[in-house]
N, C-alpha and C positions, 0 to 999 in steps of 0.2 A: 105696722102696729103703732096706733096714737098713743106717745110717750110725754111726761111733762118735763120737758129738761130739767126746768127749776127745782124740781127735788133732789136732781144732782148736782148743783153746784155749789160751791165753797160759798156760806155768807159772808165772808171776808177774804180778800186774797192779798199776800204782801207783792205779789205777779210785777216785775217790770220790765219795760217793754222793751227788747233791744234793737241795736239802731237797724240792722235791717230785720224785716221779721216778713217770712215767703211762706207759700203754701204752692203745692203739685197737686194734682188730680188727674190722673187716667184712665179708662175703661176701655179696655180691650174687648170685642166681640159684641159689642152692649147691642148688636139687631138681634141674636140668636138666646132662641128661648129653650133651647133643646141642652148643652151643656147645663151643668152646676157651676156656681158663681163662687170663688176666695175674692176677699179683701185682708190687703195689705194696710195695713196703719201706722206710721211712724213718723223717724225724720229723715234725713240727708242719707241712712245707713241704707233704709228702706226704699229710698227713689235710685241708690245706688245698686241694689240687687234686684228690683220688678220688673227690669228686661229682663232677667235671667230665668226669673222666676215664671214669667210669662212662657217661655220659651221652651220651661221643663214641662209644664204643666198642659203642652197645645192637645187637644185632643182631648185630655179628661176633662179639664176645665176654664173656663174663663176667667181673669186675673181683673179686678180692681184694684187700684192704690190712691192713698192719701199720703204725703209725709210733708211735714211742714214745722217750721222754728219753733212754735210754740209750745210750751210748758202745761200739762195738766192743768196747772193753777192757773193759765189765762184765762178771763173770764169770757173771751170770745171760742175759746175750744170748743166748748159742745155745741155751742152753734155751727160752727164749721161742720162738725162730726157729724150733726144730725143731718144737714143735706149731702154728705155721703150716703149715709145709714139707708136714709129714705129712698136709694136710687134702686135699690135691686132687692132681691133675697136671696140673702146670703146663704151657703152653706157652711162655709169657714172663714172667721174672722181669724187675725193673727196680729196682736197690738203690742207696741213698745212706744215707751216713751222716756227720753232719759239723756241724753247726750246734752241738749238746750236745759236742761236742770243741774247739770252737775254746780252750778255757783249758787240754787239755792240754800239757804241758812237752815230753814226749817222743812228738815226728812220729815217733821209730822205731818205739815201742810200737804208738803207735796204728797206723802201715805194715800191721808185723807182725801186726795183729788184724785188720786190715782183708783182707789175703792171706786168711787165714788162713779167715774168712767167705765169698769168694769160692772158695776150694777145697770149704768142705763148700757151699757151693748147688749145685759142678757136679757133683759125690759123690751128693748128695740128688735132684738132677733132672737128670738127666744130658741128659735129651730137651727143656730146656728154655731158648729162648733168654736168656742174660744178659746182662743193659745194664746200664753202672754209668752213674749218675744226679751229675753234679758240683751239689756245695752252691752254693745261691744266693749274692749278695753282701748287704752290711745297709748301713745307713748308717752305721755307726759305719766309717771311712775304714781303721784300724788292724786291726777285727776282719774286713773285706771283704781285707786281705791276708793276717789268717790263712786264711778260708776260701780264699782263691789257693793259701796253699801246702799244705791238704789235699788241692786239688783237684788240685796236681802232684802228687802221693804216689800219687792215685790212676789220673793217666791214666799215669804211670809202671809201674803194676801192669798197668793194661786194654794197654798195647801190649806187656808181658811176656806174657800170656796172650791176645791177637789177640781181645779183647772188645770190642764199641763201647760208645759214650760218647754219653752222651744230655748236652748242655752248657747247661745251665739259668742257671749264672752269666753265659755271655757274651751270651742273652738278654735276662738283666734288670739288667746291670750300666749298659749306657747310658741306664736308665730314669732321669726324675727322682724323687730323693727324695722328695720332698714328695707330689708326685701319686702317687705310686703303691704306696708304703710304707704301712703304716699303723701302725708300731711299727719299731722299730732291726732287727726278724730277721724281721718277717710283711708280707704286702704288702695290698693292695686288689682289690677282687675283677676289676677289668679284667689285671690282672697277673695272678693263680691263673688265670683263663682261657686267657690266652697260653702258661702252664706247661703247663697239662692237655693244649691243643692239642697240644704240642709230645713229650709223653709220648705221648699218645694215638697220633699221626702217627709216633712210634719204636716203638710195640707192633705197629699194621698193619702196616710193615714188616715187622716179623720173623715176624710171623704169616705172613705171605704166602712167606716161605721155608720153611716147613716147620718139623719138629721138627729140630733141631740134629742134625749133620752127617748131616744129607739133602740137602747143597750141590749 
């Protein structure tokens, strides 16, 4: 579906760019037209579970991912997004965004780009279930309440618009540090498994409901 991105974007963003800034892209199975299609959307958390995730999911469906540095408020985001978006038809999208935000200043900004993202996916796939995905916690004890308070920002938005919440943070929050971290923002691979599991088991869901509002 022809979308105007420019209706979603921020006309101001305080966005700055940091020193290194990457982007992933993979499509699993992209000759077959017989499965339904998830995409994955995120950052580093995201490129760290989409083996898993792929793996759970073989036979029901085919797995897409994007995850990349970039913050909502960059003003190249939706561009990126949209030659995702434009690659397939989806049946389940599942988005988070939030770990490469935790040092922004203004929660309103970044709110507002976050809406703002969630408007053009349901614009762009309209037939396509969306799950917003809450940011994990880190060990740094200060920067696990910032990502608390993006993760209000966002279930704030998902019960504005009747989306569910896929909630990764209150899985891996009880975890111990040491065992299951393996850096301040990435985990170990018995934790990436629990996350996959738990994406994976919120895509079957919604696959099993059909294309969106075919309730």
């Amino acid at each position: 579906m022809s979308v105007d991105i420019r209706k979603y974007m921020l006309p101001h963003t305080s966005y700055e760019v940091e020193d290194i800034e990457w982007s992933s892209r993979m499509e699993y199975g992209s000759r077959d037209t017989v499965l339904p299609r998830a995409l994955t959307v995120g950052d580093s958390i995201c490129n760290g579970y989409q083996g898993d995730v792929r793996r759970e999911l073989e036979g029901i469906c085919h797995l897409s991912f994007w995850a990349s540095s970039l913050c909502v408020t960059a003003p190249t985001y939706l561009r990126e997004l949209e030659t995702v978006m434009e690659r397939f038809p989806y049946r389940v999208v599942t988005f988070n965004n939030g770990l490469h935000s935790l040092d922004r200043r203004d929660l309103g900004e970044w709110g507002e780009a976050y809406r703002l993202i969630v408007e053009y996916m349901q614009a762009k796939a309209p037939a396509a279930r969306l799950l917003l995905v809450l940011s994990t916690p880190t060990k740094d004890p200060a920067l696990t309440e910032r990502s608390r308070a993006l993760n209000d920002v966002v279930l704030r938005i998902a019960a504005d618009k009747d989306l569910p919440v896929v909630d990764l943070f209150s899985a891996m929050d009880p975890l111990d540090r040491k065992t299951y971290w393996s850096d301040c923002y990435h985990f170990r691979q018995e934790a990436v498994k629990k996350q996959a599991e738990i994406i994976a088991d919120a895509i079957k869901e919604q696959l099993a409901l059909g294309p969106a509002g075919q309730e």
